[in-house]
C-alpha positions as CSV (number, residue, x, y, z in Angstrom):
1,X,118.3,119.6,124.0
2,X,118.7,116.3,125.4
3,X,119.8,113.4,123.5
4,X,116.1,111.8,123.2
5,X,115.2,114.9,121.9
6,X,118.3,115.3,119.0
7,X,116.4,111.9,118.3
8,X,113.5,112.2,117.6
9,X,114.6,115.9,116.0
10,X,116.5,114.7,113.0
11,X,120.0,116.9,112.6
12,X,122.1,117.7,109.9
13,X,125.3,118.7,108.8
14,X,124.6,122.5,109.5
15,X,123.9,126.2,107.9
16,X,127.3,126.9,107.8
17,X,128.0,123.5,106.2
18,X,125.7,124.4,103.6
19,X,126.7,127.9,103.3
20,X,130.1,126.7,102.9
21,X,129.3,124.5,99.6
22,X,126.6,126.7,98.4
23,X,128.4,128.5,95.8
24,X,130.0,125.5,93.9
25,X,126.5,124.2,93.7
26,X,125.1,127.4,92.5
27,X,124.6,126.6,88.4
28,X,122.8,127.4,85.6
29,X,120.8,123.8,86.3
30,X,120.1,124.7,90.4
31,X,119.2,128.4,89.4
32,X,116.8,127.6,86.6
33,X,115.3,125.0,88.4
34,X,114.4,127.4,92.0
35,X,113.1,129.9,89.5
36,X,110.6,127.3,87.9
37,X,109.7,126.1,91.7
38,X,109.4,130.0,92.1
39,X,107.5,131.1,89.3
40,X,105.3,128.1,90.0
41,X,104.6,128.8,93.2
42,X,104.0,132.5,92.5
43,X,101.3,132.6,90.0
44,X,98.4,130.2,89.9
45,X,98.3,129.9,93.7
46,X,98.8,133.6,94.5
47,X,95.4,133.9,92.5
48,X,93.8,131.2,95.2
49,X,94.6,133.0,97.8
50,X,93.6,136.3,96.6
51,X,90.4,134.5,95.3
52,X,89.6,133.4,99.0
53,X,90.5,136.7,100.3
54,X,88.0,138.5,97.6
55,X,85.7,136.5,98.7
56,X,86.2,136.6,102.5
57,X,85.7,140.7,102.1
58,X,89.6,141.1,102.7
59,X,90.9,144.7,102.8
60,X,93.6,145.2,99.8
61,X,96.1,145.8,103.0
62,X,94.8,142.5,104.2
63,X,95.1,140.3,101.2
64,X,98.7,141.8,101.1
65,X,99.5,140.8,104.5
66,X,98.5,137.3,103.8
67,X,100.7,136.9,100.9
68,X,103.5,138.4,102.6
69,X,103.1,136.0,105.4
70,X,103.3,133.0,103.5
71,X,105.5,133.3,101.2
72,X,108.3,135.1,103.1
73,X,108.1,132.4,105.9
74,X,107.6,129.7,103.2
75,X,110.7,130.8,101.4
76,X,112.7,131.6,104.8
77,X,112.1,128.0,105.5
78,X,113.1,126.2,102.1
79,X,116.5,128.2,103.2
80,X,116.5,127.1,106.1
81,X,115.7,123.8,105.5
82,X,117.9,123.4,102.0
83,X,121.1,124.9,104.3
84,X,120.6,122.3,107.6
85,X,120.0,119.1,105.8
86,X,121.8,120.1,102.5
87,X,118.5,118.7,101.1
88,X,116.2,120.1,98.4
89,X,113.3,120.9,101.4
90,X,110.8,123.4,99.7
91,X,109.0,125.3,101.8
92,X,105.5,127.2,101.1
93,X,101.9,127.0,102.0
94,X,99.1,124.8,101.6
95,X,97.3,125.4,98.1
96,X,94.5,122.6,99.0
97,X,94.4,124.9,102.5
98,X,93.8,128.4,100.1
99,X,90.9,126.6,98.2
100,X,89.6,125.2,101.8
101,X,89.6,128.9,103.3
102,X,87.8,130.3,100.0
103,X,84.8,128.3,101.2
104,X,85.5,129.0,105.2
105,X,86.3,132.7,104.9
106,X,82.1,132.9,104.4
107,X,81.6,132.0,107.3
108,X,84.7,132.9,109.6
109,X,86.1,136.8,110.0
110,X,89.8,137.1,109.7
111,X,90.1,137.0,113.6
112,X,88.4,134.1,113.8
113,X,90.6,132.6,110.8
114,X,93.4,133.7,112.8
115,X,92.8,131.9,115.9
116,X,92.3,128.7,113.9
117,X,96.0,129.0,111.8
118,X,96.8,129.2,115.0
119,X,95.1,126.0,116.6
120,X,96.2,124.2,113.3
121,X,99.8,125.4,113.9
122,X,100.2,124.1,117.2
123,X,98.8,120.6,116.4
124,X,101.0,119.9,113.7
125,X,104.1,121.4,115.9
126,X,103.1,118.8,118.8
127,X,102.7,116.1,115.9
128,X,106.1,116.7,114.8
129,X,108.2,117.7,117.8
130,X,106.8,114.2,119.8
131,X,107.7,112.4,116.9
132,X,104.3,111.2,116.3
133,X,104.2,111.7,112.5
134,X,107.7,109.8,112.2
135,X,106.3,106.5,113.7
136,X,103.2,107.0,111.2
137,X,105.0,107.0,108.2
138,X,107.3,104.4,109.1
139,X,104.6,102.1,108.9
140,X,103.2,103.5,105.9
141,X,104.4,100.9,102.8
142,X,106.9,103.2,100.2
143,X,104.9,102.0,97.6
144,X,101.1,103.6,98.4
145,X,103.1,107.1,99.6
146,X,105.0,106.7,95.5
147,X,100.7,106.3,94.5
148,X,99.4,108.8,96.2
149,X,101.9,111.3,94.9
150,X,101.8,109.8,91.6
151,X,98.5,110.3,91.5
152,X,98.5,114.0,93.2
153,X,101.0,114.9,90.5
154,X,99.4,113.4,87.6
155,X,97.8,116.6,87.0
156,X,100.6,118.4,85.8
157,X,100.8,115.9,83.2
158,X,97.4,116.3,82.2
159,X,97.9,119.7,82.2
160,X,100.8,119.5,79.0
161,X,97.6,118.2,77.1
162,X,95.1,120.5,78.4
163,X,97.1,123.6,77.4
164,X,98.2,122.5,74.4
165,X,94.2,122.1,73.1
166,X,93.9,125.6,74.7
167,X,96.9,127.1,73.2
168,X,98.1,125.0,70.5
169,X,100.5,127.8,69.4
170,X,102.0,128.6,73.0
171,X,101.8,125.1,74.6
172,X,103.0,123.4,71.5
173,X,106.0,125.2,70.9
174,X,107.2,124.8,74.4
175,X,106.6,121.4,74.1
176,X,108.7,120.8,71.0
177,X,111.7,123.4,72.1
178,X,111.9,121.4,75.0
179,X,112.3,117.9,73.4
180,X,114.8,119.0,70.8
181,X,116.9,120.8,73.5
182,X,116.4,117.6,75.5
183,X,117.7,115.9,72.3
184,X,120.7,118.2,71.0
185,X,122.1,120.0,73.7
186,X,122.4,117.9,77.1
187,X,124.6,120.3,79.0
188,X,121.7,123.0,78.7
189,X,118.7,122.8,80.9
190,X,115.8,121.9,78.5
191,X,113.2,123.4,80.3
192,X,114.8,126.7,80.2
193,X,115.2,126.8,76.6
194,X,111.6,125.4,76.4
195,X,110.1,128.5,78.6
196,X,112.3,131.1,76.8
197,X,110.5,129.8,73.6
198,X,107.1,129.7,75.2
199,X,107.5,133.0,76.3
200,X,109.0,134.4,73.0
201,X,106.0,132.9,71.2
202,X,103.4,134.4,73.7
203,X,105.3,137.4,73.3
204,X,104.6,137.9,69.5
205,X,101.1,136.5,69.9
206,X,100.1,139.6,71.9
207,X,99.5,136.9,75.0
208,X,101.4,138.7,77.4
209,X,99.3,141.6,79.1
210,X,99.9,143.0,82.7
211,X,97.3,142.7,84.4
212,X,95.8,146.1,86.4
213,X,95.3,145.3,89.7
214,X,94.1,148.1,93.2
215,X,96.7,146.5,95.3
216,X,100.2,147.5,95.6
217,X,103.8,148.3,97.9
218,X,101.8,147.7,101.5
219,X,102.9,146.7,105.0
220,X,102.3,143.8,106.6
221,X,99.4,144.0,109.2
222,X,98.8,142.0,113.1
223,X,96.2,140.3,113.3
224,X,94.9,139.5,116.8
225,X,93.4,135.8,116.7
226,X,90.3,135.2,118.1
227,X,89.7,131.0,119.1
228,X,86.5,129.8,118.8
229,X,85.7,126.1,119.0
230,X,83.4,126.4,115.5
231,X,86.5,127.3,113.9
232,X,89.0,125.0,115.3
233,X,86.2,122.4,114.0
234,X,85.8,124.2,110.4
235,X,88.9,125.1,110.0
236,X,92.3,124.3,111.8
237,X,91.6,120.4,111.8
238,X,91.0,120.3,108.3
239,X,94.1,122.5,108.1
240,X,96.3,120.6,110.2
241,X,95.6,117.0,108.3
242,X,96.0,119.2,105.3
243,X,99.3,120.0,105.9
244,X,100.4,116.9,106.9
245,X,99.3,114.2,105.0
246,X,99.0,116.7,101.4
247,X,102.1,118.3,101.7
248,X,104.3,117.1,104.1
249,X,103.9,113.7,103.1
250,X,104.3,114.4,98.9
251,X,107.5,116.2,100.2
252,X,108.7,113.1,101.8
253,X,107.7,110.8,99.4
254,X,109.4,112.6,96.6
255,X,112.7,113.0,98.6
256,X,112.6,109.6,99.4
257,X,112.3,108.9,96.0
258,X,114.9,110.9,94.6
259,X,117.3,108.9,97.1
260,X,117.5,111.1,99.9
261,X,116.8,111.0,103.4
262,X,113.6,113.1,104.3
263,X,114.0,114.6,108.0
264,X,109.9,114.3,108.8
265,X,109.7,115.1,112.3
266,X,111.6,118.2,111.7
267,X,110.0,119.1,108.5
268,X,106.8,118.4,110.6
269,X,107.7,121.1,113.3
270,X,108.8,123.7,111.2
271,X,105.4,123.4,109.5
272,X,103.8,123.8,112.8
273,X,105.8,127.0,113.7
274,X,105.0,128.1,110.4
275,X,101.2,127.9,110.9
276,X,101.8,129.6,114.3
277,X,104.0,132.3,113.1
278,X,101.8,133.4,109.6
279,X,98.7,133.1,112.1
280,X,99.7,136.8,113.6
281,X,99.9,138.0,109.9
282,X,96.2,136.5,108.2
283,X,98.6,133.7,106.9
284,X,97.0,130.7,106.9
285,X,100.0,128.4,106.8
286,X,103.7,128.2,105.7
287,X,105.1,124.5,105.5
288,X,106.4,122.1,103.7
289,X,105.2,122.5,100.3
290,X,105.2,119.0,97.7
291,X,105.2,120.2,94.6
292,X,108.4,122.5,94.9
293,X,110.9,120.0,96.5
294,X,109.7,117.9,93.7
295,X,110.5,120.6,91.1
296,X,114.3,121.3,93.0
297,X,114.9,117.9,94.0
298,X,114.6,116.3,90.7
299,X,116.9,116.2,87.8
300,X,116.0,119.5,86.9
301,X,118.2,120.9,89.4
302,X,121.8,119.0,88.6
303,X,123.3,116.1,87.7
304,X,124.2,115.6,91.5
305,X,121.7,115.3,94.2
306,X,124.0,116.6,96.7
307,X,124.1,120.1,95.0
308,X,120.4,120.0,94.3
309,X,119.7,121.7,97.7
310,X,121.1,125.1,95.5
311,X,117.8,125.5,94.0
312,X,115.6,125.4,96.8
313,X,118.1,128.2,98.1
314,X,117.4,129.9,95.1
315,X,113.3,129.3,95.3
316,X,113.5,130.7,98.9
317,X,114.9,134.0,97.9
318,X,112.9,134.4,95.4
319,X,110.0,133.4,97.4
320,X,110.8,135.4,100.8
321,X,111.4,138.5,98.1
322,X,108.0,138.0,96.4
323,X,106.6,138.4,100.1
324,X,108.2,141.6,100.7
325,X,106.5,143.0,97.1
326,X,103.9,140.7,96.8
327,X,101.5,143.6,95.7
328,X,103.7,144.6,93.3
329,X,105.2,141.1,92.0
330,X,101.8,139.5,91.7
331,X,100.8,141.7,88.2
332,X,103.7,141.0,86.7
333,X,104.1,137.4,87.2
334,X,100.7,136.6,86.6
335,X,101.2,138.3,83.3
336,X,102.4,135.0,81.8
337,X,99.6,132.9,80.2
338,X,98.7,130.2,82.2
339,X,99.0,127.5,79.9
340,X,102.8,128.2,79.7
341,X,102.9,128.3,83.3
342,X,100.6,124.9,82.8
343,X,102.7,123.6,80.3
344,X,106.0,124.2,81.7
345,X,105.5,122.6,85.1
346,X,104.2,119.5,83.6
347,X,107.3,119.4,81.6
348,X,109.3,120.0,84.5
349,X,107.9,117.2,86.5
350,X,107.9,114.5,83.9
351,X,111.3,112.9,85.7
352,X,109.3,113.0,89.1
353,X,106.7,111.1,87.9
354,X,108.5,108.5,86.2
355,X,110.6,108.5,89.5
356,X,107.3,107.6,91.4
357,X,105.1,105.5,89.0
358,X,108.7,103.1,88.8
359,X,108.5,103.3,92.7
360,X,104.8,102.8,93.0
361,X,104.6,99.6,90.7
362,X,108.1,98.1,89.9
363,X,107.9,95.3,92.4
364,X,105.9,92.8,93.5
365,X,104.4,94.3,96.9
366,X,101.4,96.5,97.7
367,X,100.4,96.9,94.5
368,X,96.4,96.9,95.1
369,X,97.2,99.3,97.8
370,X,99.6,101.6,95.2
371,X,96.9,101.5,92.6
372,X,94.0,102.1,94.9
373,X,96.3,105.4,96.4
374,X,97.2,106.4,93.0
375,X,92.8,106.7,91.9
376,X,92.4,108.4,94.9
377,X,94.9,111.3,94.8
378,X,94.2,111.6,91.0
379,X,90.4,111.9,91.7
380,X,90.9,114.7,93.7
381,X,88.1,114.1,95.9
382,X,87.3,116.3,99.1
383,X,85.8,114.5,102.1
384,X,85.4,116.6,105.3
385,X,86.8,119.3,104.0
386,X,89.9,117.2,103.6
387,X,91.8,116.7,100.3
388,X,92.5,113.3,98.3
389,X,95.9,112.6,99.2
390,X,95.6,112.5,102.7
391,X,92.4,110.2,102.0
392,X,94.6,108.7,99.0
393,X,96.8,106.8,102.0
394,X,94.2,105.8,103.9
395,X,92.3,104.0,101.3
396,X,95.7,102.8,100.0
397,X,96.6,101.2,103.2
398,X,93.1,99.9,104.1
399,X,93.3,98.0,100.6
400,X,96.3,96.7,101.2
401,X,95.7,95.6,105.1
402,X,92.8,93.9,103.5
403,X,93.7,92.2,100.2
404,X,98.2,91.9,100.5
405,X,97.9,91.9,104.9
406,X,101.1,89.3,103.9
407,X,103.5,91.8,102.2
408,X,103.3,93.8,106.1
409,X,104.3,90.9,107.9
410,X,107.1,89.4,104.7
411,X,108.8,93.3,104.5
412,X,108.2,95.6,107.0
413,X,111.4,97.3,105.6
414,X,109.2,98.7,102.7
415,X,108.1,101.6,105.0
416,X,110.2,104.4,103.5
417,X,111.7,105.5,107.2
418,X,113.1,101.8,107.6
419,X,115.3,102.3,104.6
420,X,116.5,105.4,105.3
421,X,119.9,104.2,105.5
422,X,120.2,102.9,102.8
423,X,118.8,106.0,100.6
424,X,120.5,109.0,102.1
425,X,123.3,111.1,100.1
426,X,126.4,111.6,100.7
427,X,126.7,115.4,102.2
């Protein structure tokens, strides 16, 4: 690789590095934290993507090959990630690109879905390997990208109050366990204790019932993709944008905002080669997912951020392993009430949120443009098929080119690549 390339492709210390240190970071914190991301990441989405593939007239050996797809490459990435950059990088899919292929699928065959993962796959791989999507979110002021994901985030929040109207008894006790453990016993994770006591309580409320389900131990399938220009249209540039400006940039603006350095143009091409390699499967993307390197890079997972990258090692195991028994796995996670899975990812994002709102609107610069990103992602509006927070940093830069055009010209340094030195780790 030539030395523009290791340029423009950020580096870092190494998988053996990472492998070295990995034990000593290994923790009851790091573990419990890549099994929330895990668990998470396992339940409520699964049941989008199996939605979209009921609805698409999937075959129960096709639905399995999606889910295999996705989340053994999404979790084979986090791994890969969290071990090179000895950062907490999650990887996934796209759960705004499951609910856009719910609606596509209609229309689209799985060949033709194919051919458009695909399409989307090698657009973001030539975003991120040119280096493209670095120079964009350089210029991109830190605080609209801390609104936006403020905003995208909020739900979980939300959803603490929602589940606790719909499960008073379930919700509430997870709530309280967590605060007293928060209270009394600061060397054990909270939100462990807090889900063992939801889980207890749902338990001995009869609220835990394993669900039937026709699917079960399958093999993965090929699918041969079929390109069509109505599909690239409907599908893989909706999918591609999707990917990039609703997870990709959440990831990076969480990292960033847990003080480390986010490696975009690399986490930008491994999204890309995600979307090309779960094409061949029915997948219809594995990248950089938002939400979980929140969950792993946060608090949660240790008192020091360099051994936070642990619990994305322990998500992508847990992930890549779901793939392998996804037909199997899924009745048994999704077992759990959903308010408790609700409730406990709210509770497990609350020091994200903080994190972002304080970045979003602690100074003096961009505020109009924070705010108006921060409505927008929490709106979750859909235009073109494409979700709020990509649209959440266009309107939040628009605003802000119109109303605070100054604060570009007084600190471009606010753009979150520009300060990269000054917020990495130590590794």
């Amino acid at each position: 690789m030539s030395a523009k390339k290791e340029r423009i492709i950020e580096t870092g210390p190494g998988i053996m590095s990472g492998l070295r240190d990995l034990p000593k970071h290994l923790n009851t914190k790091s573990v419990t934290a890549g099994t929330l991301a895990a668990i998470f990441g396992c339940t409520g989405p699964a049941l989008i993507v199996m939605g979209a593939a009921e609805k698409g007239g999937f075959t129960p050996e096709q639905t399995i090959s999606w889910l295999f797809s996705i989340y053994f490459f999404g979790g084979l990435f986090s791994i890969i990630m969290a071990l090179r950059f000895k950062t907490p990088i999650n990887g996934a899919y796209s759960i705004p690109g499951a609910v856009l292929m719910a609606t596509a699928l209609l229309t689209f065959n799985i060949h033709e879905a194919s051919g458009a993962y695909m399409m989307a796959g090698i657009l973001v791989f030539i975003l991120g390997i040119s280096g493209t999507i670095g120079k964009i979110m350089k210029w991109i002021p830190l605080p609209i990208i801390m609104g936006m994901i403020a905003g995208a985030m909020f739900r979980f929040a939300l959803g603490i109050v929602d589940s606790i109207q719909a499960a008073p008894f379930i919700a509430g006790a997870t709530v309280i366990s967590f605060l007293i453990f928060y209270r009394l016993w600061k060397r054990f994770p909270p939100i462990l204790g807090a889900l063992g006591v939801g889980v207890l309580v749902a338990w001995t409320t009869g609220q835990i019932q394993v669900q039937t389900m026709e699917i079960g131990l399958a093999l993965p399938q090929f699918v041969a993709p079929v390109f069509t220009l109505d599909a690239f249209l409907s599908i893989a540039l909706p999918l591609a944008v999707l990917v990039i400006g609703a997870e990709n940039a959440q990831a990076t603006g969480v990292l960033i905002s847990q003080g480390y350095k986010a490696p975009v143009n690399y986490m930008t091409t491994i999204s890309g080669i995600g979307g090309m390699v779960t094409s061949l499967f029915g997948g219809h993307n594995a990248n950089i997912a938002g939400p979980m390197t929140a969950l792993c890079s946060s608090e949660l997972a240790g008192d020091k951020k360099e051994g936070r990258y642990a619990a994305t090692v322990v998500d992508g195991v847990l992930f890549t392993g779901f793939g392998l028994i996804a037909g199997i796995a899924v009745p048994v996670l999704l077992a759990l009430p959903r308010t408790l899975i609700s409730t406990v990812a709210g509770l497990a994002m609350l020091a994200v949120l903080i994190s972002v709102f304080q970045g979003a609107f602690s100074g003096k610069k961009f505020q109009f443009g924070a705010f108006s990103a921060f409505v927008v992602a929490m709106s979750g509006i859909t235009i073109f098929k494409i979700s709020a927070p990509f649209w959440a940093l266009i309107i939040g830069v628009a605003v802000s080119y119109i109303v605070e055009q100054n604060h570009f010209s007084l600190k471009k340094a606010d753009a979150p690549l520009e300060n990269e030195d000054k917020i990495v780790v130590n590794h």
